[in-house]
C-alpha positions in Angstrom: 41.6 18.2 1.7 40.9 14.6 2.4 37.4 13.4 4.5 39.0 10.5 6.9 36.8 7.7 8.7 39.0 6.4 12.1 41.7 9.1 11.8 43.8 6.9 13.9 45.7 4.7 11.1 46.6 7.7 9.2 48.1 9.1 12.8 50.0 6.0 13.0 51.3 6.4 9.0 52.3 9.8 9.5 53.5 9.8 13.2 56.1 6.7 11.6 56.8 8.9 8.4 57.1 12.2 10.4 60.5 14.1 10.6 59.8 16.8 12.7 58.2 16.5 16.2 54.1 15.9 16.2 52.1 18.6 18.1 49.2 16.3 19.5 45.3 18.3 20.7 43.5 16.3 22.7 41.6 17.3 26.0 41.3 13.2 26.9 44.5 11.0 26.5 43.6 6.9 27.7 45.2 3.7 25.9 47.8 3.6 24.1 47.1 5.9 21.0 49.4 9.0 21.8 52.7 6.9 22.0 51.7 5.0 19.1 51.5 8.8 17.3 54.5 9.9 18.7 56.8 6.9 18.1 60.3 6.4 20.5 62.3 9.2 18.7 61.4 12.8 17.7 59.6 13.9 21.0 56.4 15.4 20.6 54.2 18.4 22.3 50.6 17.1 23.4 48.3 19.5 24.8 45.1 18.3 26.8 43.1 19.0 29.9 44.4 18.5 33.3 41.2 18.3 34.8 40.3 16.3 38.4 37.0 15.4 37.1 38.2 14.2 33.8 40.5 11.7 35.7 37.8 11.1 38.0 35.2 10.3 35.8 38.3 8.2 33.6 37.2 10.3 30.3 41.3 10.9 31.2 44.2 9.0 32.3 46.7 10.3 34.3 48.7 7.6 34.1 49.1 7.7 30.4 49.7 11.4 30.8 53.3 10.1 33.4 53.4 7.6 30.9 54.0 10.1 28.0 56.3 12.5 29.7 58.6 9.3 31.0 59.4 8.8 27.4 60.6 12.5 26.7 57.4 14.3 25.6 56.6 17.5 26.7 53.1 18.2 28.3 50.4 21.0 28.7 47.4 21.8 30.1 45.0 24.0 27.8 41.8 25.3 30.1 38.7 24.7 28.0 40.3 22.6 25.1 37.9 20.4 22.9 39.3 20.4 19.6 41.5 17.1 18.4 44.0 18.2 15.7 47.3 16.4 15.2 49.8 18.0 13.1 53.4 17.6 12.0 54.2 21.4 10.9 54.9 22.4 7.7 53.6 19.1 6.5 50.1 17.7 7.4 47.0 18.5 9.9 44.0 16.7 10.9 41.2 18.3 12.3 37.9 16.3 13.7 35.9 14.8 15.9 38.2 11.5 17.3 40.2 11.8 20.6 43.4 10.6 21.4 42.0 7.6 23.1 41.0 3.6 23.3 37.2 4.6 22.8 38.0 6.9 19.8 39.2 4.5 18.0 35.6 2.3 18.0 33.1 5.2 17.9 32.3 6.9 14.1 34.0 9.8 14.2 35.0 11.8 11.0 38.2 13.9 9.9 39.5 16.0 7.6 43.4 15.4 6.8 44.7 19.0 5.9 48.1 19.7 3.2 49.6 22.3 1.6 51.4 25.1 2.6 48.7 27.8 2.6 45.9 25.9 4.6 48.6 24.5 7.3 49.8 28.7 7.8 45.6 28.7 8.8 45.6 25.7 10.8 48.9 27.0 12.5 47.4 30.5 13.1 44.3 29.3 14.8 45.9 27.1 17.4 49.0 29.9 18.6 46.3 31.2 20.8 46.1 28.1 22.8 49.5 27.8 22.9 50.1 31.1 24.7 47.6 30.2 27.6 49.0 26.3 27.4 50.6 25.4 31.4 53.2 23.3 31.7 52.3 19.6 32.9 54.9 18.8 35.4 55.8 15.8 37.7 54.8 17.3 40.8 51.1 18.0 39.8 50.5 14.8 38.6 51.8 13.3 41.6 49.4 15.7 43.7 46.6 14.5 41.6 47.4 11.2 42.1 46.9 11.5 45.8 43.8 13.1 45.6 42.2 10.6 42.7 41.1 7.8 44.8 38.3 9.1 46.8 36.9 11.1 43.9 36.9 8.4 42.0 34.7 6.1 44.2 32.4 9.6 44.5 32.6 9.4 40.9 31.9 5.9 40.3 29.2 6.2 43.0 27.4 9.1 41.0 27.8 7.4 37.7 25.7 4.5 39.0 22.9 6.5 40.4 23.0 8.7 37.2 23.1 4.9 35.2 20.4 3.6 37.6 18.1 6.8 37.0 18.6 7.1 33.5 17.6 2.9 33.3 14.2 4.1 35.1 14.2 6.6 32.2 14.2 4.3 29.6 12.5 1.7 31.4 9.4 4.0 31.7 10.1 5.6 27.9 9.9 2.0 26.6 6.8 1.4 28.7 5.0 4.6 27.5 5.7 3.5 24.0 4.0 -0.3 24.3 1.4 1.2 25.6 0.9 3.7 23.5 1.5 0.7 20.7 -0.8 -1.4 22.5 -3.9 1.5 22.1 -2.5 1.9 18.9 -3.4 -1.5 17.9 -6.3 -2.0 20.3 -7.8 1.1 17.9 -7.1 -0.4 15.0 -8.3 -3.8 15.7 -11.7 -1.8 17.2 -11.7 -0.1 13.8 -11.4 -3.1 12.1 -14.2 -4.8 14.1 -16.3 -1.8 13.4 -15.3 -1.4 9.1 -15.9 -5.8 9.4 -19.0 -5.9 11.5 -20.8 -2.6 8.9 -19.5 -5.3 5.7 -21.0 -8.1 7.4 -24.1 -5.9 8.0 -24.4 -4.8 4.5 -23.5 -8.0 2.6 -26.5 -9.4 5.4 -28.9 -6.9 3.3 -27.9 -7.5 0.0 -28.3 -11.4 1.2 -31.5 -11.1 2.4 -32.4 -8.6 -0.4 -30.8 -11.0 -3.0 -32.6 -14.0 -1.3 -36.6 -11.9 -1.7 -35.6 -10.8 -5.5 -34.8 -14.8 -6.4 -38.4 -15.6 -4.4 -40.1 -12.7 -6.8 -39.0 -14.5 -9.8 -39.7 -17.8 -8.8 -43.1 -16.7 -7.7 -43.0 -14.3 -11.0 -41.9 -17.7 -13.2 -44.8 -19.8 -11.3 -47.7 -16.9 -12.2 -47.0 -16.5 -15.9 -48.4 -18.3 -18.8 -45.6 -20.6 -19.7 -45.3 -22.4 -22.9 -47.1 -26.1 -23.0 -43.8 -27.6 -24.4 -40.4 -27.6 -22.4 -37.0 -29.1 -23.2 -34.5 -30.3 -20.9 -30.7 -29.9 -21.8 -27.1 -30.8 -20.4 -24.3 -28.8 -20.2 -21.7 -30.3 -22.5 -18.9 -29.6 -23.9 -18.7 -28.6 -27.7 -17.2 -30.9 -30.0 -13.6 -30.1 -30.4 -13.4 -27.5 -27.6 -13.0 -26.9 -24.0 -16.1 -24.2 -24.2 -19.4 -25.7 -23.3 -23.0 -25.0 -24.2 -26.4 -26.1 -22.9 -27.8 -29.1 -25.5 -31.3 -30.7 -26.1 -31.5 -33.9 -27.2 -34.2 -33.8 -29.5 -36.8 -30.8 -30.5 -35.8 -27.3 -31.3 -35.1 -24.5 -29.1 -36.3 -22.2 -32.1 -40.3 -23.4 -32.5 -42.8 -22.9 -29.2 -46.6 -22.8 -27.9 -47.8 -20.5 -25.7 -51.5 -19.8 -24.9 -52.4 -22.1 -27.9 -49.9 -19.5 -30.0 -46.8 -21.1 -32.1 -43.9 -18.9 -31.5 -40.9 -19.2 -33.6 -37.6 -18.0 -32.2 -35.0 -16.2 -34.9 -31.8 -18.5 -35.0 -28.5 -17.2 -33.8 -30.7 -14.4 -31.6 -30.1 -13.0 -28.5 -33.1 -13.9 -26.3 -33.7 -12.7 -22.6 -33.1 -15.8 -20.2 -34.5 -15.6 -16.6 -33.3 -18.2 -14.1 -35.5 -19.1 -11.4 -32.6 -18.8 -9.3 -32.5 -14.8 -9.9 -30.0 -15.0 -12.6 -30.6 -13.0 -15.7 -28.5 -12.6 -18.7 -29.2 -12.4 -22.8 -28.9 -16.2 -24.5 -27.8 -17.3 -27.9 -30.4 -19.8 -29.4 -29.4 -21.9 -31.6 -31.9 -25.0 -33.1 -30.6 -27.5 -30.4 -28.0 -25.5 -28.5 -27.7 -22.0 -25.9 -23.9 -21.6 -26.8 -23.2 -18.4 -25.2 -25.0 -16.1 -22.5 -24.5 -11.9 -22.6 -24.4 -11.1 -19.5 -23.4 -7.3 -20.3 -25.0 -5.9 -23.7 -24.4 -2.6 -25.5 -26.1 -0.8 -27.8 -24.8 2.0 -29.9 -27.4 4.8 -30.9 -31.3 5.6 -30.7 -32.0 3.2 -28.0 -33.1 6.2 -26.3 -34.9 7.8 -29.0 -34.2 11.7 -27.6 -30.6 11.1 -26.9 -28.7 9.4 -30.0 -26.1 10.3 -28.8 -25.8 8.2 -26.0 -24.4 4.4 -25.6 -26.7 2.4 -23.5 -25.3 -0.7 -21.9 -26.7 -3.6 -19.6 -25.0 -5.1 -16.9 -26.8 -8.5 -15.7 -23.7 -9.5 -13.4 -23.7 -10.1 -9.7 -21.7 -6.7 -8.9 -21.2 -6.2 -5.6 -20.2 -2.3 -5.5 -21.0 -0.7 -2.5 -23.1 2.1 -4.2 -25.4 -0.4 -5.9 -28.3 -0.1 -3.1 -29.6 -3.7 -1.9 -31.5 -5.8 -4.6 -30.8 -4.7 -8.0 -30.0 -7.1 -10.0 -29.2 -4.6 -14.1 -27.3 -2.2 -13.8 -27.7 0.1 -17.1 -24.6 2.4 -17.9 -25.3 5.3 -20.1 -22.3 7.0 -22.0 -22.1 9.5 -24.6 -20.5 8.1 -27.6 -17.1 10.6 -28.3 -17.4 10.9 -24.2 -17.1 9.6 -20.7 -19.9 8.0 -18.4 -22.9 10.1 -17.3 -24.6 7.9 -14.6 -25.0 4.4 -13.8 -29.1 3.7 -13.5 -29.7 0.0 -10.9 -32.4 -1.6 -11.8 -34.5 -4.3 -9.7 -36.1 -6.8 -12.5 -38.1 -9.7 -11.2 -39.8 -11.0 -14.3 -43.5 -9.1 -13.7 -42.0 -5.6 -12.9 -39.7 -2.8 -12.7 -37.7 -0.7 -10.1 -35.5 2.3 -11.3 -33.4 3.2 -8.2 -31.7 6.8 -8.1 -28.9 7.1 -10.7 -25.1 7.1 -9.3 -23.2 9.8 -11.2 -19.5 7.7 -10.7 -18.1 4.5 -8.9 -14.2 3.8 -8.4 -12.5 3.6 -11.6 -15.0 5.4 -14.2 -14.2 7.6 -17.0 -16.8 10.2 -16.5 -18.0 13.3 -18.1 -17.9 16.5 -16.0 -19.9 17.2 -13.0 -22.1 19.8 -14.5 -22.6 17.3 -17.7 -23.6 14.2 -15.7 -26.8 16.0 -13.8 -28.0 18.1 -16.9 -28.0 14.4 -18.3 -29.3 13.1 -15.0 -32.3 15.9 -14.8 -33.3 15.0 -18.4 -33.8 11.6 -17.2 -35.6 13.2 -14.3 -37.9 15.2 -16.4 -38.5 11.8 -19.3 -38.7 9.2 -16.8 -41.7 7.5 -18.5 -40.3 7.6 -21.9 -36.7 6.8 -20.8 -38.1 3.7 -18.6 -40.4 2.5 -21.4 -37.3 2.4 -23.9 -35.3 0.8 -21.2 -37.7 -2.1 -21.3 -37.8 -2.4 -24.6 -34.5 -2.8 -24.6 -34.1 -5.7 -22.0 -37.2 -7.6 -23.3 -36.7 -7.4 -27.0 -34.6 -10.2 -29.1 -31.2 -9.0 -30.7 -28.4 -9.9 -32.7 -24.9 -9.1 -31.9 -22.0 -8.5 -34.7 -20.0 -10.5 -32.2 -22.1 -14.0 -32.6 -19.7 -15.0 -29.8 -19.8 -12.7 -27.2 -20.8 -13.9 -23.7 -19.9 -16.7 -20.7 -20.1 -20.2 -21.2 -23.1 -22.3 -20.2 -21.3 -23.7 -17.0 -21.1 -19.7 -16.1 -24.8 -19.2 -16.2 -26.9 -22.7 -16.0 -24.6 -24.7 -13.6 -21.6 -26.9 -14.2 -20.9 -29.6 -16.6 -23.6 -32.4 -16.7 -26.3 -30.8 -15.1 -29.9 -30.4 -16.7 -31.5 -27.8 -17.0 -35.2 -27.6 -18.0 -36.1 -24.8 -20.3 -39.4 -23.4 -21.5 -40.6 -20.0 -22.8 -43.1 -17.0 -21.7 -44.3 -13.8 -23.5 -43.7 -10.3 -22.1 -44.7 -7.4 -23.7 -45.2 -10.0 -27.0 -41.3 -10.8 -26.6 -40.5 -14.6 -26.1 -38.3 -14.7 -22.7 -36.8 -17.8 -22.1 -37.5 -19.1 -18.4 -35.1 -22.1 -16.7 -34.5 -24.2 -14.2 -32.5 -26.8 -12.8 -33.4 -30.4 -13.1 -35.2 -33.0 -16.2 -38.5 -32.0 -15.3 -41.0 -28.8 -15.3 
């Protein structure tokens, strides 16, 4: 058994090979496809519909039908036929979906070409039904039908244009529903997205303003603390030999200050807490003339929480923009457990001269956290030490460090500004811990 696209070239094959007359199924015969089957000498049987309305309608053509039966072949009428098989017995079968016509031979039609002798005795037996109730075709009805065509064609043809005009309205009104139904569709969306832009806009208006207040806190913060008498102004510069740049001084030492009369020496190679009067914060490596790199996320590993040393504490001084952190919180601290996932994330607003612990967030997109129930026992321990756990927080932020990683960080045009701006830089004590303090320009 053999699966056939456009039957019809295998017809013609065959119908040129055959040598025994071709029995042809068909109920619609137009174009010149039958005698193409049939060829000029064995003379075929072709069985199909002689039907008014099928001639009327031109799904038939009677005059291929006269046509057929001038060049010897024999014709029948078979009530109700709609199978199209073509065989040559004994030899092959095709059963499918294509007609005998012009049409069938440009629509996608599919086949099946049948051989051998014990699925042609099947094919045979099915169709010896339809040849028992098969009618002759003879001259004389096709000449009757002839006379009778005309008029029901022009009914015909008169029908088919009010069923074309109709089904046009049909479509007409189908493809009308379906733009406007596209049209809400889009008009929905584009509300939606109005909405989704206008509540962004909204919120990034709050963390603006609230941005805008903290950066005024710390200015005011920097203005009403006891700053050191001495102050240096550096320039971001490149390093020698490298594309990386660091803030410089050009004489003095970044290491040796004088606050309230007090001479505070600075460890070299520390990590100091630097506050920007523009609200930037981050954790700066002092050098004697130099700030080569800024932390501006720091972790520490063990007993910065006294109770819990099993936890990994972590700072985050970037501008993050999540949409859990609530307006104005500038640190965010991360607290982990060290063979685990994250247990919360803590926001913290920091302006210098005091604190705000905001609500901790047990996840945001993209965490590794600990289990549900894990995160709020951790979460109501906080609750319940809040003092202590704050306090040692604090300590944490305000108190000089050294990393094993002397380079870890951002560059200086990252934090201070970019290459060849001046900076002005001077120190303050909080808590006892020297905090550096800048700001842009040569001058305090």
């Amino acid at each position: 058994m053999k699966i056939i696209q456009s039957v019809h070239t295998q017809w013609r094959e065959n119908g040129e090979r055959a040598t025994k007359p071709l029995m042809l199924f068909s109920p619609y015969l137009t174009g010149n496809l039958a005698k193409q089957i049939l060829g000029p000498t064995l003379k075929g049987m072709v069985f199909t519909q002689f039907d008014a309305e099928l001639f009327a309608s031109r799904a038939s053509d009677l005059d291929v039908i006269k046509g057929l039966m001038d060049e010897g072949h024999q014709l029948f009428h078979v009530p109700d036929l709609h199978a199209k098989v073509v065989i040559e017995q004994g030899v092959f079968a095709t059963i499918g979906s294509q007609n005998i016509t012009a049409k069938g031979t440009r629509n996608k039609e599919l086949s099946v070409l049948v051989q051998g002798e014990k699925h042609l005795r099947e094919v045979h037996r099915k169709v010896e039904s339809w040849l028992m109730n098969a009618t002759p075709i003879t001259l004389e009805m096709i000449s009757g039908m002839a006379d009778l065509l005309p008029p029901l064609k022009s009914a015909y043809d008169g029908f088919k244009a009010s069923c074309n005009d109709a089904q046009s309205k049909v479509d007409k009104a189908a493809e009308e529903a379906i733009q406007r139904a596209k049209h809400a569709e889009e008009e929905a969306i584009r509300q939606s997205k109005q909405v989704e832009e206008e509540k962004i806009r909204q919120v990034q208006a709050v963390k603006r303003h609230a941005k805008a207040l903290l950066n005024a806190e710390i200015k005011a913060a920097i203005a009403s603390v006891p700053l050191s008498e001495d102050w240096h102004c550096g320039a971001i510069k490149y390093r020698q030999s490298s594309i990386k740049t660091s803030l410089f001084i050009s004489s003095g030492s970044l290491l040796n200050w004088k606050v309230n009369e007090k001479m505070i020496q600075l460890v070299p190679l520390s990590r100091y807490l630097c506050v920007l009067d523009t609200g930037r914060v981050g954790w700066a490596r002092v050098a004697g003339t130099r700030i080569s790199m800024i932390g501006r996320e720091i972790i520490f590993h063990g007993r910065v929480i006294s109770e819990q040393p099993g936890w990994i504490f972590q700072i985050h001084a970037t501008e993050n923009d999540h949409g859990e952190w609530p307006p104005g919180a500038n640190l965010f601290i991360s607290v982990s457990r060290i063979f685990g996932g994250r247990l919360f994330w803590l926001p913290v607003r920091f302006n210098l001269s005091t604190y705000i612990f905001f609500s901790p967030i047990v996840s945001c997109e993209g965490d590794l956290v600990e289990e549900e129930s894990v995160c709020k026992a951790a979460i109501a321990w906080i609750k319940r030490n809040k003092a202590s756990f704050e306090r040692q927080v604090i300590k944490a932020i305000l108190e000089p460090f050294k990393y094993d990683d002397k380079l870890k960080g951002i560059d200086a045009t990252s934090f201070f500004g970019p290459l060849n701006s001046h900076h002005v830089l001077q120190i303050t004590l909080i808590d006892g811990n020297p905090i550096l303090v800048g700001k842009a320009g040569r001058w305090p």
